[in-house]
N, C-alpha and C positions, 0 to 999 in steps of 0.2 A: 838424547838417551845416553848416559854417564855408563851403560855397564856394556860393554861390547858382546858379553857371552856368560848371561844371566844365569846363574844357581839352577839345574833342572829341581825343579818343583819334584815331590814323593810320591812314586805309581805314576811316574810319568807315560807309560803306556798304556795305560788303561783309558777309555774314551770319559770325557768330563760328564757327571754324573748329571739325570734327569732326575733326580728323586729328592734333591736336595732342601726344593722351594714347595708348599703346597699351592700356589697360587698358577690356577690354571692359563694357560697359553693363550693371548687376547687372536682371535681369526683373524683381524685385520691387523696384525701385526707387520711393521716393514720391514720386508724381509732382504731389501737389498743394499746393497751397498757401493759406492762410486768411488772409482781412483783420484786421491785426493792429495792436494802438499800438507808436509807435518805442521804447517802452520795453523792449518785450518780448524783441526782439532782439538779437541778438548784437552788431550795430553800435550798443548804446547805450557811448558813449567815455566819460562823467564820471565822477569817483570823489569827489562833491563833499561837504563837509566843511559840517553845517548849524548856521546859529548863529540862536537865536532869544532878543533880547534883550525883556529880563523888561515895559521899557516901550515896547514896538512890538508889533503884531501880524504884522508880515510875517516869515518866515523866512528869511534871508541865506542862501544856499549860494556856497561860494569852492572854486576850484577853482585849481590849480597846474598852470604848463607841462610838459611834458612834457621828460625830457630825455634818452631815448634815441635809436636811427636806424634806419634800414630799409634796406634796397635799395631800390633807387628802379625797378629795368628791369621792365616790364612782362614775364610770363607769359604772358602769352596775345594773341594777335593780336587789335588791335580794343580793346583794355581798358587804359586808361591806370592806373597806380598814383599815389595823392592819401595826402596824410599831411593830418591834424585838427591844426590847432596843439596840443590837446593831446596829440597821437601816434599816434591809432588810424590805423592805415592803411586804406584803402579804394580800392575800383577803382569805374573809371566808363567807362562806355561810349556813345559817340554815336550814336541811331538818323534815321536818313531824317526821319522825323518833325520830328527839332527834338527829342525828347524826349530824359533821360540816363536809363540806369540805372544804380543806385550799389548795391553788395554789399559789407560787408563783410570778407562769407567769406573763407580762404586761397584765393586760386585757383590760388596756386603745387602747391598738395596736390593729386595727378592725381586723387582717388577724389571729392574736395569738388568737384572740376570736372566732371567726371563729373555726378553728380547737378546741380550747381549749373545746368549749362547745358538741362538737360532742366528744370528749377523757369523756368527765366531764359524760353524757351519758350512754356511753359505761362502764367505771366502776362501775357507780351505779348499773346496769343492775346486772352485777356479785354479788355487791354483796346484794343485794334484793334478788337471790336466795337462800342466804345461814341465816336461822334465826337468828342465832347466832351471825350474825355479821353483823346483820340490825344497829344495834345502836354504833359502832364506828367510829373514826371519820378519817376521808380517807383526805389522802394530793396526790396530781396531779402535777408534773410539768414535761418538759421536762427534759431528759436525758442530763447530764453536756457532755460528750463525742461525741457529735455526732454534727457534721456540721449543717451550714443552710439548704442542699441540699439536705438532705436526715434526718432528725427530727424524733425522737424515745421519746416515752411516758414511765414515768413510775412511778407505785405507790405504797404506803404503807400505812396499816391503824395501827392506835395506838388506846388501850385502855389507857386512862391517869392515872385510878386508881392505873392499877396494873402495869405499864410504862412495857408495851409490845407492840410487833413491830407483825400485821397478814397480809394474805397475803387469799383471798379465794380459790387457788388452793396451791398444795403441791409444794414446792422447796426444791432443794437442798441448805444447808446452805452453805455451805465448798464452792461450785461453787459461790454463791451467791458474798463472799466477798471476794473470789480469784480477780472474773471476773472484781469486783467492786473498785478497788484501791489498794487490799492489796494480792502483791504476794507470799509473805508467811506469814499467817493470826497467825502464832504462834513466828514471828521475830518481828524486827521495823517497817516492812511496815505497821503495822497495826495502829502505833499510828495516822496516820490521824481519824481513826475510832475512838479512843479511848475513847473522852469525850462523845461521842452519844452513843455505844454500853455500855459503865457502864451506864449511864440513863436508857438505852430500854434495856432489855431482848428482845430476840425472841422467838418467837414457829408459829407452824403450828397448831398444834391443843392441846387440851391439855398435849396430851403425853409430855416427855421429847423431845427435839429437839437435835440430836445429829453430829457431825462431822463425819464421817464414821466409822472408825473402832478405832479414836483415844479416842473415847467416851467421848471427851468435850464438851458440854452445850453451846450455843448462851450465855447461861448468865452466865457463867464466863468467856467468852471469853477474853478480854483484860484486865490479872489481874495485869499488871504492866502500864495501865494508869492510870489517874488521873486528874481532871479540875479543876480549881479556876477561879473564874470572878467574880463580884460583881454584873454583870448585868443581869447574866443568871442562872437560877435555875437547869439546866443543863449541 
């Protein structure tokens, strides 16, 4: 995520409207949503190119601008449209709070809206219960892994200051980025992870956040990645 403290969208107080789409609410829609790594997501933008020279241990990943365009006008009342210098487009929305939430998803698509705004919902809920984590800012999109036919939610909120990754109920980390892309999070599988986990730390709560028994830290987890790009502060 390139903007730390995203443009409040216009009538940022106002609740995101229901009247926008004519297309009625499927009942069996899913309504919930799982704490997930930004990896897994559909908002993950790089498509980075890895170089690991024969006398260094760290692994280079470079990543190219973007050089397509978008429509710029927002869709939806409340929801501003954000382009990623490298292109991925993304909406953001300003809550009461102070807090953003940032999705991916099309919201121009009436049926992803639809669903998207019932998910959008359901995680505020969580986490308005928890004070502490009234004022961060939560990103939403669907699950990179799963088909049209069967569609899974899921999210992560970041503090930008302290570039940490929360989550309002407890997880297991170690599960977390096994389940998530990297089947042994202490080999190479993990460099997919690598340029976003040196960005974000993780934790659950303040405690230290630890891998079971190996007693590694979320934040030195990938000590032999590394990222370079010009367009990303990340």
């Amino acid at each position: 995520m390139e903007c730390c403290t995203p443009a409040p969208a216009n009538g940022s107080e106002n609740s995101p409207s229901r009247t926008e789409s004519t297309i009625s609410v499927p009942t069996t829609a899913y309504l919930d949503a799982t704490p997930t790594s930004p990896y897994t997501l559909q908002g993950w933008r790089y498509n980075p190119i890895y170089l690991k020279p024969e006398d260094e241990d760290q692994v280079i990943s470079s990543i190219k601008p973007w050089k397509g365009s978008y429509v710029r006008g927002s869709p939806r009342v409340d929801w501003a449209v954000k382009v990623h210098p490298e292109g991925k487009r993304y909406f953001v929305r300003s809550e009461k709070q102070g807090q953003h939430v940032i999705t991916h998803s099309n919201l121009y698509d009436n049926d992803c809206w639809e669903t998207f705004i019932q998910i959008y919902d359901h995680v505020l809920q969580k986490f308005s219960e928890q004070e502490d984590l009234r004022a961060v800012d939560i990103v939403i999109d669907r699950n990179t892994f799963d088909d049209d036919q069967t569609p899974s939610w899921g999210y992560y909120a970041v503090d930008w200051d302290e570039r940490i990754v929360l989550w309002p109920e407890e997880v297991n980390p170690q599960i977390l980025i096994e389940d998530n892309g990297a089947r042994n999070p202490y080999g190479s599988d993990h460099l997919r992870l690598a340029s976003e986990t040196q960005f974000w730390s993780s934790r659950v709560e303040t405690t230290a956040l630890t891998f079971t028994s190996s007693g590694h830290t979320l934040r030195c987890f990938p000590v032999t990645g590394s990222h370079r790009t010009a367009t990303s502060p990340n």
